[in-house]
TORKOL-4160 file (C-alpha; in steps of 0.2 Angstrom, whole numbers, padded with zeros to 4 digits, m for minus):
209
<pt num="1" X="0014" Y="m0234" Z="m0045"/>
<pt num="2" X="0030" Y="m0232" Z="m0050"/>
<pt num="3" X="0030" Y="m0244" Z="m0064"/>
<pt num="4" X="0033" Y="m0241" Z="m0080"/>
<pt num="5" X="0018" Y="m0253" Z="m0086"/>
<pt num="6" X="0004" Y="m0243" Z="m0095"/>
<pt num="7" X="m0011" Y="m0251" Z="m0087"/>
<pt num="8" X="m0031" Y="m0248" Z="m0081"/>
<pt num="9" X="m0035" Y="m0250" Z="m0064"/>
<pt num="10" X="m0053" Y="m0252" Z="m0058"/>
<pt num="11" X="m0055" Y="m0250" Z="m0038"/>
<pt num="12" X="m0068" Y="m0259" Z="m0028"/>
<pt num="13" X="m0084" Y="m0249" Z="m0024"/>
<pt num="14" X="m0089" Y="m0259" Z="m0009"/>
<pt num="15" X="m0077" Y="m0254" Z="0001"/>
<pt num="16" X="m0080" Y="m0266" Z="0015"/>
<pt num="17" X="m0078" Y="m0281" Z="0003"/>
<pt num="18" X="m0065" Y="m0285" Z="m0012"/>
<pt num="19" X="m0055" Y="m0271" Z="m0007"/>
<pt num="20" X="m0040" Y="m0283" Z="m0002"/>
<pt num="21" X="m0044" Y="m0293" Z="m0018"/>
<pt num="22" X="m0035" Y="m0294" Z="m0035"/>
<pt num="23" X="m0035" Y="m0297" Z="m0054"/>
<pt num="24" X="m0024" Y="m0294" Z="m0064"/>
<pt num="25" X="m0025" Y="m0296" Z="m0086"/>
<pt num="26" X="m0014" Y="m0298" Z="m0099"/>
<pt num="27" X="m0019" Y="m0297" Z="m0115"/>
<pt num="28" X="m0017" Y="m0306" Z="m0132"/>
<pt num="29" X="m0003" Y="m0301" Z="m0145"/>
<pt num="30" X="m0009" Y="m0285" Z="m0153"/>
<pt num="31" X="m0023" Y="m0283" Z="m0144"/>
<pt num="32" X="m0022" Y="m0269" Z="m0127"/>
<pt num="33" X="m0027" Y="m0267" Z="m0111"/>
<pt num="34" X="m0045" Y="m0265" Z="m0113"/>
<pt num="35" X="m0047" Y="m0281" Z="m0121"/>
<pt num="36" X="m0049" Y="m0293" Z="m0105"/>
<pt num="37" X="m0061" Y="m0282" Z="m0097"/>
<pt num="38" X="m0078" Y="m0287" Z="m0106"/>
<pt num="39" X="m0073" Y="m0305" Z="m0098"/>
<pt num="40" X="m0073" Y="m0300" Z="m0079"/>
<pt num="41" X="m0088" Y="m0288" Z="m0082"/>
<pt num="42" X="m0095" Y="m0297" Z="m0068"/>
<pt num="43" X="m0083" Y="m0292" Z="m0054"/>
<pt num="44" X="m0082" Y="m0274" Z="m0059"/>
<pt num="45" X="m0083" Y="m0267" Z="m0042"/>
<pt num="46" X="m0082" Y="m0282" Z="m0034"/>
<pt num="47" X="m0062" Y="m0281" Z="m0034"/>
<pt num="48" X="m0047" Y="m0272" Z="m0039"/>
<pt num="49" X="m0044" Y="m0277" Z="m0056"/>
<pt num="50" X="m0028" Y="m0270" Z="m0067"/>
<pt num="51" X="m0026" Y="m0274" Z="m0083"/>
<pt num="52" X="m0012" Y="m0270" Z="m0090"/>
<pt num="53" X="m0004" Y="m0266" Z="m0109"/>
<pt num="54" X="0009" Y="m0275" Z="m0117"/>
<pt num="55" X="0027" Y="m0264" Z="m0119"/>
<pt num="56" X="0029" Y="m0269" Z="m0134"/>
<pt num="57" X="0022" Y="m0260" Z="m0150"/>
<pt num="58" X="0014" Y="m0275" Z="m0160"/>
<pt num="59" X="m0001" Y="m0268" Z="m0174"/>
<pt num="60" X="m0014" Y="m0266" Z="m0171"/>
<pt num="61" X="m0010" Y="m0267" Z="m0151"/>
<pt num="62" X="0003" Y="m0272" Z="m0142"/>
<pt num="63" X="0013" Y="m0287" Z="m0136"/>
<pt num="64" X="0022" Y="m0296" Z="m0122"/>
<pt num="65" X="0036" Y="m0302" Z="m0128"/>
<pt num="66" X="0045" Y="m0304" Z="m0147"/>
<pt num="67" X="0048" Y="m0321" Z="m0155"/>
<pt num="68" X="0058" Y="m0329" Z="m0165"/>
<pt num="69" X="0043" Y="m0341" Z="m0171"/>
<pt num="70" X="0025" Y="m0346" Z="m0162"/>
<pt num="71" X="0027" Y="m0354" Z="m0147"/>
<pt num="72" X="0047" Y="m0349" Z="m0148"/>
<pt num="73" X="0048" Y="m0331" Z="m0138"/>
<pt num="74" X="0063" Y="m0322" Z="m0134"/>
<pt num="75" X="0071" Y="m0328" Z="m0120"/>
<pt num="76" X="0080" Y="m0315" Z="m0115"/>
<pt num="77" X="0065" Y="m0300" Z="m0121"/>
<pt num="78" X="0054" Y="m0313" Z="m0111"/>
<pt num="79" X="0066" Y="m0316" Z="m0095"/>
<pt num="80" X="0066" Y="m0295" Z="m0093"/>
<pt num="81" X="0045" Y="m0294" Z="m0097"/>
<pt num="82" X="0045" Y="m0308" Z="m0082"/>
<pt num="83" X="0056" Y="m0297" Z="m0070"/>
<pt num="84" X="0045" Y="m0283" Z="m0071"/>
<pt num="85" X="0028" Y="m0290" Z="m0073"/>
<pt num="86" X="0032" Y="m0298" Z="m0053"/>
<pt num="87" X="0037" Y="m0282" Z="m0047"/>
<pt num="88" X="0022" Y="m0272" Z="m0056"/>
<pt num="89" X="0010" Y="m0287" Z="m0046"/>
<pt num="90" X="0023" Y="m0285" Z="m0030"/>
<pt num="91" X="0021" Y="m0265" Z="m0031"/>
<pt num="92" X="0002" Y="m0266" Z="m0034"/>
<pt num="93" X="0001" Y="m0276" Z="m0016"/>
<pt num="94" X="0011" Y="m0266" Z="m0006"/>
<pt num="95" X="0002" Y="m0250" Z="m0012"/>
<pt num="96" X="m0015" Y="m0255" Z="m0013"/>
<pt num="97" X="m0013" Y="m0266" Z="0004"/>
<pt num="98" X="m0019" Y="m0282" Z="m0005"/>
<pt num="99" X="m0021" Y="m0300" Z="0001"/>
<pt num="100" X="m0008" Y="m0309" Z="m0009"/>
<pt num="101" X="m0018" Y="m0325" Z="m0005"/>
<pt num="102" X="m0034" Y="m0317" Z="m0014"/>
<pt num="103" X="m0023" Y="m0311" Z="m0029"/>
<pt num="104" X="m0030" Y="m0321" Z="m0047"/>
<pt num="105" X="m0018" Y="m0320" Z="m0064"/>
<pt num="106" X="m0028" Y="m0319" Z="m0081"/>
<pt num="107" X="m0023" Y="m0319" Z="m0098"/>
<pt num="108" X="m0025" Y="m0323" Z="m0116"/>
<pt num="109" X="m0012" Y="m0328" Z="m0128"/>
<pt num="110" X="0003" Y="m0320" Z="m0126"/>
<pt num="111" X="m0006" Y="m0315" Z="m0108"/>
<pt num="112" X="m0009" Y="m0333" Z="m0105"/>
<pt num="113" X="0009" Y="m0337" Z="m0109"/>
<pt num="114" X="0014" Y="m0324" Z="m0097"/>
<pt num="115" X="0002" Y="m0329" Z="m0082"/>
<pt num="116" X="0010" Y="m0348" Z="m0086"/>
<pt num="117" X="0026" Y="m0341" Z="m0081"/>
<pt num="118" X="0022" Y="m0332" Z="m0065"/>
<pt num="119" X="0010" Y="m0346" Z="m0058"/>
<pt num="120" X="0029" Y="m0355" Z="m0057"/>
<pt num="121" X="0035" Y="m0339" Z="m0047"/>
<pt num="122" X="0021" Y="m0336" Z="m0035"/>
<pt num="123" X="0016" Y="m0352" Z="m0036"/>
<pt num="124" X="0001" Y="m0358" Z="m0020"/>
<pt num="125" X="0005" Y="m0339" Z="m0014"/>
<pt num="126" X="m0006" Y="m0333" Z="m0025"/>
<pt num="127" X="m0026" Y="m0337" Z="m0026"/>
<pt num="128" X="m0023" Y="m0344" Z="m0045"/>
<pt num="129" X="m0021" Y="m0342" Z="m0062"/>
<pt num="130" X="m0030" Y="m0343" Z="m0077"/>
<pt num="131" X="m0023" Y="m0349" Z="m0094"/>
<pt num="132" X="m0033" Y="m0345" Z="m0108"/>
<pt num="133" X="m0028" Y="m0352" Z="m0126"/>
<pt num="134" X="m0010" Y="m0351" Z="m0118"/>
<pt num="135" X="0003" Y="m0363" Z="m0118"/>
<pt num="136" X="0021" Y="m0365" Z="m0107"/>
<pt num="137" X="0038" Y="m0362" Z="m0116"/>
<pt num="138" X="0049" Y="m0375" Z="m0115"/>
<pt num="139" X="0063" Y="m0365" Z="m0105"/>
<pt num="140" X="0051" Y="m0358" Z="m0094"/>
<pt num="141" X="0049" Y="m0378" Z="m0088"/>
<pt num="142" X="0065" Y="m0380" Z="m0086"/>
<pt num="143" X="0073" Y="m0363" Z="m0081"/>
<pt num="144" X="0058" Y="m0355" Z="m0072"/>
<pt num="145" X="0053" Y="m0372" Z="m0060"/>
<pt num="146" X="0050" Y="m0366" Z="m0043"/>
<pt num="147" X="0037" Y="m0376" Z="m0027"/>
<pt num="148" X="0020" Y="m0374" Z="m0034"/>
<pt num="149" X="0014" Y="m0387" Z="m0022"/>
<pt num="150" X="m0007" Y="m0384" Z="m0020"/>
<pt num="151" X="m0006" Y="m0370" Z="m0033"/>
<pt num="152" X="m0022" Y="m0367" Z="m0043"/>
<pt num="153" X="m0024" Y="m0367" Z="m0060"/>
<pt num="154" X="m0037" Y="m0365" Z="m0073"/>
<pt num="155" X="m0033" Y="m0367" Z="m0092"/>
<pt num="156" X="m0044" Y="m0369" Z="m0105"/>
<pt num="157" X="m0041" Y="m0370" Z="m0122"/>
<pt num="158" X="m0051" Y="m0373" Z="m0142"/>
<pt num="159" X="m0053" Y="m0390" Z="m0148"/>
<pt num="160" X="m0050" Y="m0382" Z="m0166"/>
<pt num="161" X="m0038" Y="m0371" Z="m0160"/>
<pt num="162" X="m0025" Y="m0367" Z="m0175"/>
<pt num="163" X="m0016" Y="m0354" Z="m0169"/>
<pt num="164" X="m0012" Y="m0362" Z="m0153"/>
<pt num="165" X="m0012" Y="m0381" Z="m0155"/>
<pt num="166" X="m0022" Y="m0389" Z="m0141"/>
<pt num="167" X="m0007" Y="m0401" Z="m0138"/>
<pt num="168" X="0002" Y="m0385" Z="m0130"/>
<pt num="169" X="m0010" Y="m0384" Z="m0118"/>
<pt num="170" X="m0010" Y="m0405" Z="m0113"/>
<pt num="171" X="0009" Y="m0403" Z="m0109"/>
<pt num="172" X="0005" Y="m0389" Z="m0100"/>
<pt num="173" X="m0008" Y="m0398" Z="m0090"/>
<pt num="174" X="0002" Y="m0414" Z="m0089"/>
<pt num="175" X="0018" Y="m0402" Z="m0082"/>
<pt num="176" X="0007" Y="m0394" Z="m0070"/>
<pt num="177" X="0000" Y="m0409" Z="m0061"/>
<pt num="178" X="0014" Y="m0417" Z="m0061"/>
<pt num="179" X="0022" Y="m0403" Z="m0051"/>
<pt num="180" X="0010" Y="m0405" Z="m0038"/>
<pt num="181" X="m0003" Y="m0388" Z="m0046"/>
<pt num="182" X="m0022" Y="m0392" Z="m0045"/>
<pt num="183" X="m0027" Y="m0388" Z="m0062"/>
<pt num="184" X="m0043" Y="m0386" Z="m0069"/>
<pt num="185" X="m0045" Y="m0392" Z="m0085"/>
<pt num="186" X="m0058" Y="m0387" Z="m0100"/>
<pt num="187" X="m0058" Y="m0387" Z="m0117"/>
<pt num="188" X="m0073" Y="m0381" Z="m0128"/>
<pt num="189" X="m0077" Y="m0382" Z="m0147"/>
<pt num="190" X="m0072" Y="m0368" Z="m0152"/>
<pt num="191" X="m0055" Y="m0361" Z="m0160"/>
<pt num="192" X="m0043" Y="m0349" Z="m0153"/>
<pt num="193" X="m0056" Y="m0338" Z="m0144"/>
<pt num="194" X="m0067" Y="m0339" Z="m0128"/>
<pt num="195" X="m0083" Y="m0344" Z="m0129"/>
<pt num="196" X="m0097" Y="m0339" Z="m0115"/>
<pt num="197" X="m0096" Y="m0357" Z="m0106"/>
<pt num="198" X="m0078" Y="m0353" Z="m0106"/>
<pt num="199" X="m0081" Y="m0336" Z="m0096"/>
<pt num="200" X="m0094" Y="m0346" Z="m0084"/>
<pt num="201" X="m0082" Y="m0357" Z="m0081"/>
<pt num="202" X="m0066" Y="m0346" Z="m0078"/>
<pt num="203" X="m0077" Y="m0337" Z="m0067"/>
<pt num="204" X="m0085" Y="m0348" Z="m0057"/>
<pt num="205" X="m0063" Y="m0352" Z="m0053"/>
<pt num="206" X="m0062" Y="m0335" Z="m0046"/>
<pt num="207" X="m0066" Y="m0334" Z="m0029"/>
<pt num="208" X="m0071" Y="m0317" Z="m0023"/>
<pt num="209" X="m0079" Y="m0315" Z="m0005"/>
């Protein structure tokens, strides 16, 4: 891999299943790449998963993307983040001969924020995304729209959730469905975390055969 993403990569074992299939994480604001992991313990072997860090220093981790205020990032620190996230995925693909079709996007967060972002770019290409606690900036809707048609999308979110209000992730919901996504909807009582039915849920979504 040439880029310049710190990240963990976890191969498939079975080599005569998963080996074409994909996840990828991105983790919370100051958390790291190690973070996502306990959450697809399940597929460990079963798939490639990367999980990649955040290149931005953020104590006690990393982060994303900067921001000017929650729910505010940088656009143009965000726009560049985007740019080489795709390619990082677009790299990933070409040199571990994946099945774009069987390729998932996770995230929490910030991660969540960014998996948003690049379920508009790969849009149905893609097997789906997963949104969790997440939310879509408002010049992502309007700068980033691309056909996402059929795309699959699983977001779930805390009902007492004070970090991230829920309302963030109902526009988000509402904006994907209205765009023609398939969107899975969950919410769970709980704040901004995720709780197991949460990761029964989000992993019932992903579809590995």
């Amino acid at each position: 891999m040439k880029s310049p993403y710190t990240f963990q990569h976890i191969a498939p074992t079975d080599r005569s299943k998963g080996s074409d299939a994909a996840i990828f994480l991105f983790h919370g604001l100051g958390s790291n790449e190690e973070d996502l992991l306990q959450l697809v313990e399940s597929l460990k072997g079963k798939c490639h998963i990367f999980s990649l860090r955040g290149p931005i220093t953020h104590f006690p981790g990393y982060a994303f993307y900067t921001f000017e205020e929650e729910g505010k990032p940088n656009k143009k620190v965000f726009d560049q983040m985007i740019i080489f996230t795709k390619q990082f995925i677009l790299e990933a693909i070409e040199e571990f001969n994946l099945d774009i079709s069987k390729v998932y996007l996770m995230g929490f967060n910030q991660g969540a924020v960014v998996t948003n972002t690049l379920s508009l770019i790969f849009g149905s290409e893609i097997a789906g995304t997963i949104s969790l606690s997440g939310y879509i900036p408002d010049f992502v809707m309007s700068d980033y729209r691309q056909n996402i048609h059929d795309a699959n999308i699983f977001i779930s979110h805390g009902e007492y959730d004070y970090d991230f209000p829920i309302l963030w992730a109902e526009v988000s919901k509402q904006f994907f469905e209205e765009n023609g996504a398939v969107v899975s909807y969950n919410t769970y009582p709980v704040g901004h975390g995720v709780s197991p039915e949460n990761i029964n849920d989000l992993l019932n979504f992903i579809k590995i055969d």
